[in-house]
N, CA and C of each residue as an Amber inpcrd file, in Angstrom:
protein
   366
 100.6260000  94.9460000  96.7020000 100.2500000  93.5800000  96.3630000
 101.5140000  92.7420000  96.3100000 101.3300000  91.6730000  96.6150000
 102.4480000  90.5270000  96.9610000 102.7760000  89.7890000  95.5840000
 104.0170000  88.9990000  95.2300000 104.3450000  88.3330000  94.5030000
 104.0670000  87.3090000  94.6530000 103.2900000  86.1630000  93.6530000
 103.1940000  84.9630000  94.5890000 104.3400000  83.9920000  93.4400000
 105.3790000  83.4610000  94.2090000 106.0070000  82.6300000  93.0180000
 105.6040000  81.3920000  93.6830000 105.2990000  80.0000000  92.7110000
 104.8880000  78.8030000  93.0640000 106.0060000  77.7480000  92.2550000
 106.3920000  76.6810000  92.8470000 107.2270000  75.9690000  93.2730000
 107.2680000  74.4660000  93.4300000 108.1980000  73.5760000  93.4960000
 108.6670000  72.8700000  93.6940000 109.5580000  72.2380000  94.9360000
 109.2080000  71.6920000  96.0190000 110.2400000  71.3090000  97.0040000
 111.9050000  70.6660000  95.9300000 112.5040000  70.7340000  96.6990000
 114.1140000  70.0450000  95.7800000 114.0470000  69.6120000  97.4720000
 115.2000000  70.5000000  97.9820000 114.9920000  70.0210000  99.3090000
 115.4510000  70.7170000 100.2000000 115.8130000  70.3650000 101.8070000
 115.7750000  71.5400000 103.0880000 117.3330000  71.1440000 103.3210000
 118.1880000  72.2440000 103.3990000 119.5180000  72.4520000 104.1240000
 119.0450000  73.3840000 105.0800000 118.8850000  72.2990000 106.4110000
 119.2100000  73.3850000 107.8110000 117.3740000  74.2810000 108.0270000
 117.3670000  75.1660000 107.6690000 116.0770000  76.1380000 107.5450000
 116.1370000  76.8760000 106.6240000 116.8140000  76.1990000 105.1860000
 116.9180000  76.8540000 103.7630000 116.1200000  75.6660000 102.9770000
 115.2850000  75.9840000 102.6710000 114.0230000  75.3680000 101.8520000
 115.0920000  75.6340000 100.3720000 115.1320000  74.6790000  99.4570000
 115.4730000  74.9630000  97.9570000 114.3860000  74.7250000  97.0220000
 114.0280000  75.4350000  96.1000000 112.5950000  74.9560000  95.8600000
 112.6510000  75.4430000  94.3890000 112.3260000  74.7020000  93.2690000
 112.6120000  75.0660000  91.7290000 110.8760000  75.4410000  91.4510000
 111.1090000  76.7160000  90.3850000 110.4850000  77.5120000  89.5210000
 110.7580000  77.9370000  88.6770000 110.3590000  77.5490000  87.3020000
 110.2940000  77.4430000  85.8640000 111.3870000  77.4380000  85.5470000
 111.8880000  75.8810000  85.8960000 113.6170000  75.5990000  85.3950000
 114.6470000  76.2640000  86.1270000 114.2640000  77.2930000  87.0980000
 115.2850000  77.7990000  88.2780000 115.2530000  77.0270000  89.2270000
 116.4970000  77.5380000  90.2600000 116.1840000  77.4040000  92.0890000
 116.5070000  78.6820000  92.5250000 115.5620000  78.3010000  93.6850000
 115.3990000  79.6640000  94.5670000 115.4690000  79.1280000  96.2910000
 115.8850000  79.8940000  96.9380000 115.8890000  79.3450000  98.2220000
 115.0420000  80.2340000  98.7840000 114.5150000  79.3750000 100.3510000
 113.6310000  80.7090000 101.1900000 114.0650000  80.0670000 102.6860000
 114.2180000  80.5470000 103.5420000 114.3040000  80.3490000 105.0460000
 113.3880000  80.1590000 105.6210000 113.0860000  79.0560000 106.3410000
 112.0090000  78.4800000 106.9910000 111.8480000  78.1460000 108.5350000
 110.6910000  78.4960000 109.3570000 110.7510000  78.1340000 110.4410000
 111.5530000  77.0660000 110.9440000 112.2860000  76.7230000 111.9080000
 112.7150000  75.8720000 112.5360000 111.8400000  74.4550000 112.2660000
 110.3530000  74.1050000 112.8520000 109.6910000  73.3120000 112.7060000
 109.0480000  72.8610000 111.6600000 109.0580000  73.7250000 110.4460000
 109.0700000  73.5440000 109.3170000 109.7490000  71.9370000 108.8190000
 109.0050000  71.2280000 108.2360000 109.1940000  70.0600000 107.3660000
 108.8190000  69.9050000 105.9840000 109.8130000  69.4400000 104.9580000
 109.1020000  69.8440000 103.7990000 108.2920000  68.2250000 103.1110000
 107.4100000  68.7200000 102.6480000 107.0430000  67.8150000 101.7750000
 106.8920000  67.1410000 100.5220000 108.1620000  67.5310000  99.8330000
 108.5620000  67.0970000  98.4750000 107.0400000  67.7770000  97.7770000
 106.8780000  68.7780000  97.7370000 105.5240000  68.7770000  96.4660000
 105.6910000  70.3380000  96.6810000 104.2060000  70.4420000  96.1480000
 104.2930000  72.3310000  95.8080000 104.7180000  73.2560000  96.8870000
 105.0650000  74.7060000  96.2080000 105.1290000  75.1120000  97.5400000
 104.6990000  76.7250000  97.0250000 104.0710000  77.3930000  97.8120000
 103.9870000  79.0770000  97.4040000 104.6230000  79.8770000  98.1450000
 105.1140000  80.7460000  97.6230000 106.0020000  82.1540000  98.3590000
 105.8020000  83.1980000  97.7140000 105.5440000  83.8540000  99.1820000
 105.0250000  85.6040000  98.9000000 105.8350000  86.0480000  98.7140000
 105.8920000  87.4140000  98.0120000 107.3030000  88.0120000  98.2890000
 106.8670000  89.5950000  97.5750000 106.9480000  90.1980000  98.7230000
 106.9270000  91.9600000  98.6500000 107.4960000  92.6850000  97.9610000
 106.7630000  93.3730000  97.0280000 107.4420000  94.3280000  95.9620000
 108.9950000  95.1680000  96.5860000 108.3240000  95.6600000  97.7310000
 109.5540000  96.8250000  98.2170000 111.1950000  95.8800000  98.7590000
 110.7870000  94.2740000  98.7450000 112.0260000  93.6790000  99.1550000
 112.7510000  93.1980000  98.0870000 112.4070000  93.6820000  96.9360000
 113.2380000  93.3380000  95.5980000 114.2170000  94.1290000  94.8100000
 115.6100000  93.8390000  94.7980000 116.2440000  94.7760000  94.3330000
 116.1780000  95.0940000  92.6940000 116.6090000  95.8020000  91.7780000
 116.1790000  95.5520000  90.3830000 117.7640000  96.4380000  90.0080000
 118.6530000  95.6960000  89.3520000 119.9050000  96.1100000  89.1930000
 120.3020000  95.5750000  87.4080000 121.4900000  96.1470000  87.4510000
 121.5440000  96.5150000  85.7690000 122.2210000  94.9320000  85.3470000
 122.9490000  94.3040000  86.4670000 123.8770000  92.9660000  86.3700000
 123.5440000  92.4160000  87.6020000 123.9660000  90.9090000  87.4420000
 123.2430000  90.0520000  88.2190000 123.5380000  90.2490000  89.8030000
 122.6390000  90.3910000  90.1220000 122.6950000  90.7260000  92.3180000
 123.7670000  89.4970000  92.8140000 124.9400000  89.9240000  93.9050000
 124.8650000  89.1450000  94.4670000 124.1150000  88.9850000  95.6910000
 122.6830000  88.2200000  95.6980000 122.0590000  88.1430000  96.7050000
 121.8310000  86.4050000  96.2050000 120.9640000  85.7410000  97.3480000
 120.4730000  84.5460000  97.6700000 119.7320000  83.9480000  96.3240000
 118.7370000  85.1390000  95.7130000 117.6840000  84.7970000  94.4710000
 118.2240000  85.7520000  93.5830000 118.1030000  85.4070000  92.5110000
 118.0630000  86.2980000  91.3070000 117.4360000  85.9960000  89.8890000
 117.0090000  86.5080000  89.2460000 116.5170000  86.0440000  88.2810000
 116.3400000  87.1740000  86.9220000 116.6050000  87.0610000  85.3390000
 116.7080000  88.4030000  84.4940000 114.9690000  88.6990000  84.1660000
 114.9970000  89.6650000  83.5400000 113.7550000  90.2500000  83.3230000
 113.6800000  91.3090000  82.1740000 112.7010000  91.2470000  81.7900000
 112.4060000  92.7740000  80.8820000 111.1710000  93.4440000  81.6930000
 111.7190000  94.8530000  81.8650000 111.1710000  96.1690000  81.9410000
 109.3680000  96.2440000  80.9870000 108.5370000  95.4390000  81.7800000
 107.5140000  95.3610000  80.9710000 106.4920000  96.9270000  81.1050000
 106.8220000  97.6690000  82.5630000 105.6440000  98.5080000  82.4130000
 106.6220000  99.3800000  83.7650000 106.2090000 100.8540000  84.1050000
 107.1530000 101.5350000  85.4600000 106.1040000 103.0740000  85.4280000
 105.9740000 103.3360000  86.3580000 105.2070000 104.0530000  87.1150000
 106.4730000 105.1120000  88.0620000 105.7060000 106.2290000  88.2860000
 106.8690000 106.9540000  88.7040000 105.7260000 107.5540000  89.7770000
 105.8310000 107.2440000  91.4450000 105.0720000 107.8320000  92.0500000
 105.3070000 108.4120000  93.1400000 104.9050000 110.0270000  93.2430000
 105.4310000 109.8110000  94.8390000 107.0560000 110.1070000  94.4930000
 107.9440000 109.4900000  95.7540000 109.7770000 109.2500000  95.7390000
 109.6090000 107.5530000  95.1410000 108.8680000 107.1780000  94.5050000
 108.8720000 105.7670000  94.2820000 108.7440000 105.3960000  93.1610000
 109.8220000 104.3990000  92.1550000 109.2140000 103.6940000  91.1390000
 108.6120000 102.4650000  91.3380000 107.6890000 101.8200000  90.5830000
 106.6700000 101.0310000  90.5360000 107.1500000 100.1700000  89.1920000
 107.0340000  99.3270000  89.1010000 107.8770000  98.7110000  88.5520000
 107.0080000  96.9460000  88.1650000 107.0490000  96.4540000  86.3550000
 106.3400000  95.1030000  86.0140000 107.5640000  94.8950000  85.3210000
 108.1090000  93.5840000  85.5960000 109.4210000  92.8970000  85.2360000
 108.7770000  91.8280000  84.7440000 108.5230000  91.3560000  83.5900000
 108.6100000  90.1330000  82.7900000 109.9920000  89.2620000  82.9910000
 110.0730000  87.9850000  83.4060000 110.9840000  87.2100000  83.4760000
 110.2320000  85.9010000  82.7650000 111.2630000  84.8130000  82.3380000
 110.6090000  83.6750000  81.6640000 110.5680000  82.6170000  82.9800000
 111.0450000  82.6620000  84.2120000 111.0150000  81.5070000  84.6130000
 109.8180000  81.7070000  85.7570000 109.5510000  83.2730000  86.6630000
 108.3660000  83.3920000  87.3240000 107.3420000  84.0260000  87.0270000
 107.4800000  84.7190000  85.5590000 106.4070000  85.7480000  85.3680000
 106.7630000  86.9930000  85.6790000 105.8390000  87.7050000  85.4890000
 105.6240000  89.0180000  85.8230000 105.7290000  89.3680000  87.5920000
 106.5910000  90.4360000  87.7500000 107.1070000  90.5100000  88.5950000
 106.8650000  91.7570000  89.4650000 106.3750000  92.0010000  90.3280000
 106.2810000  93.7830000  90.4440000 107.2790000  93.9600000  91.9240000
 107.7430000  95.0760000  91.2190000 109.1060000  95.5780000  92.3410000
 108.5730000  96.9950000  92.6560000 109.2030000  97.7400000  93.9650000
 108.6780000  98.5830000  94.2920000 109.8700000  99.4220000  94.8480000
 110.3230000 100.3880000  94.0090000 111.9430000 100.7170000  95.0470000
 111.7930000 102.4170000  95.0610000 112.2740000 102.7550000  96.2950000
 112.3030000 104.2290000  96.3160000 113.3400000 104.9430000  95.1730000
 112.6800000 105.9060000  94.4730000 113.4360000 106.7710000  93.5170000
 115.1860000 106.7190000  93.2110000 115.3800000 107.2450000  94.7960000
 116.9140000 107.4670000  94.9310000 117.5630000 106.2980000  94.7700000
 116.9320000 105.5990000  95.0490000 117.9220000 103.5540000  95.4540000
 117.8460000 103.2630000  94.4210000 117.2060000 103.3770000  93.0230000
 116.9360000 102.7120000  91.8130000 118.4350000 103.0990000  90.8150000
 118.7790000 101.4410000  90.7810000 120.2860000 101.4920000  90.5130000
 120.1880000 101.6160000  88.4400000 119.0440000 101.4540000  88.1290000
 118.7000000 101.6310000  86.6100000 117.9220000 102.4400000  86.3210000
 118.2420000 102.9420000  85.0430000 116.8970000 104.1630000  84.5140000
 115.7630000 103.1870000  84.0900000 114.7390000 103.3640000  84.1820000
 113.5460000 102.9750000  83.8680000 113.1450000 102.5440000  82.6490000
 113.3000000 101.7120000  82.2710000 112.8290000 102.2610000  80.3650000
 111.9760000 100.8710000  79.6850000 110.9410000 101.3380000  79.1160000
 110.0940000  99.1350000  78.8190000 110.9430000  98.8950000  77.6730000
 111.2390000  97.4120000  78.3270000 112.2770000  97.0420000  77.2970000
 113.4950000  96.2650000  77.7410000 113.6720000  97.1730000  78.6380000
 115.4970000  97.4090000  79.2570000 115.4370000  95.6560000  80.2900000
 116.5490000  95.6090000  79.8070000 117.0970000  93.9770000  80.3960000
 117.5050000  94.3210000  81.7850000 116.7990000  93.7840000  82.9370000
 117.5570000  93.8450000  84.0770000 117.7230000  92.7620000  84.8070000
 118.1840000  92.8160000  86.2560000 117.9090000  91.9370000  86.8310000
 117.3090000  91.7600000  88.2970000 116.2580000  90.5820000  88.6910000
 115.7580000  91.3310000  90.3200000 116.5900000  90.2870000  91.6250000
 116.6060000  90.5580000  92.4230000 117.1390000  90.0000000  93.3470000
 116.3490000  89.8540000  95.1060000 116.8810000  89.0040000  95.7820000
 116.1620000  89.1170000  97.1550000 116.6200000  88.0830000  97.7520000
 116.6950000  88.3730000  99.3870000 117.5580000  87.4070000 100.0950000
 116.5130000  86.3040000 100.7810000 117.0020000  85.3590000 101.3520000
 116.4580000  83.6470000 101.3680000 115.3640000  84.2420000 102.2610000
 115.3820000  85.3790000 102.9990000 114.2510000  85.5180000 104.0870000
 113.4030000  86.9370000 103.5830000 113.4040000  87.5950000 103.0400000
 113.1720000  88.5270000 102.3300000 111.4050000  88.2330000 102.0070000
 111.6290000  86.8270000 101.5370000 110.1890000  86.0760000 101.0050000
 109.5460000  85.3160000 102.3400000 108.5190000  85.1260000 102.0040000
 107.3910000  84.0440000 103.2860000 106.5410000  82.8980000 102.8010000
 107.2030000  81.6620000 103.2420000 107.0530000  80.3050000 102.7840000
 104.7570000  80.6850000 103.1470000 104.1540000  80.5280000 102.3030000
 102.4020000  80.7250000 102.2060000 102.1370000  79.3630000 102.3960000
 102.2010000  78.0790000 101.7020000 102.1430000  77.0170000 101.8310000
 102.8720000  76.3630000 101.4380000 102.5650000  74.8900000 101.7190000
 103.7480000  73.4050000 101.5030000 102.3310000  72.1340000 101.0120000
C-alpha cells in the first residue's frame, strides 16, 4: 500500500515541484509538461522507496518520526512511523539494509529522493 502525502504547491524549479506539508517542504520531480497550479497537490510514495535511518538522511525529503508499530516478515521489516508533519508513515525495507533496530518508540528518521515519489494530482 502506497503513502499518500497531501500538499501544498510553493512552487516549480525546472521539473522540481516544491510543495509544503504540515509546516514542511518536500520536493518531487515532475514531468516536463507538468504545470503547477498553486493549490493542492497528492503524492504517492512506496513503502520500499523509503529509507528509515537513526540521523537525518542526506537525501532530497526527510522528515523525524516515532517507531509506532514493525512487523518482521519474510527478509523484510514492515514498518508504521508516526511523524507530526505527514502522519503515519509505512516503510518497507529488507532486513539486512535496516540501518536501526526496530523498537516502538525509537526516534528515527525517513528519507526519499525528489523522484522516488509520483506527483497523483494537482
Amino acid at each position: 500500500r502506497s503513502n499518500f502525502i497531501t500538499g501544498q504547491t510553493k512552487c516549480l524549479d525546472g521539473q522540481t515541484l516544491v510543495y509544503e506539508s504540515g509546516g514542511q517542504e518536500f520536493t518531487q520531480q515532475v514531468p516536463p509538461a507538468w504545470r503547477p497550479s498553486n493549490g493542492p497537490v497528492i503524492v504517492a510514495l512506496r513503502p520500499e522507496k523509503i529509507v528509515i535511518e537513526a540521523a537525518k538522511p542526506g537525501l532530497a525529503n526527510s522528515v523525524q518520526g516515532t517507531i509506532a508499530a514493525f512487523q518482521y516478515i519474510g527478509a523484510n521489516f514492515h514498518l508504521e512511523v508516526r511523524t507530526q508533519t505527514i502522519g503515519t508513515v509505512v516503510v518497507t525495507m529488507a532486513a539486512w539494509m535496516c540501518q536501526v533496530s526496530p523498537t516502538v518508540g525509537a526516534e528515527v528518521w525517513l528519507g526519499w529522493t525528489h523522484n522516488a515519489s509520483v506527483l497523483v494530482e494537482n
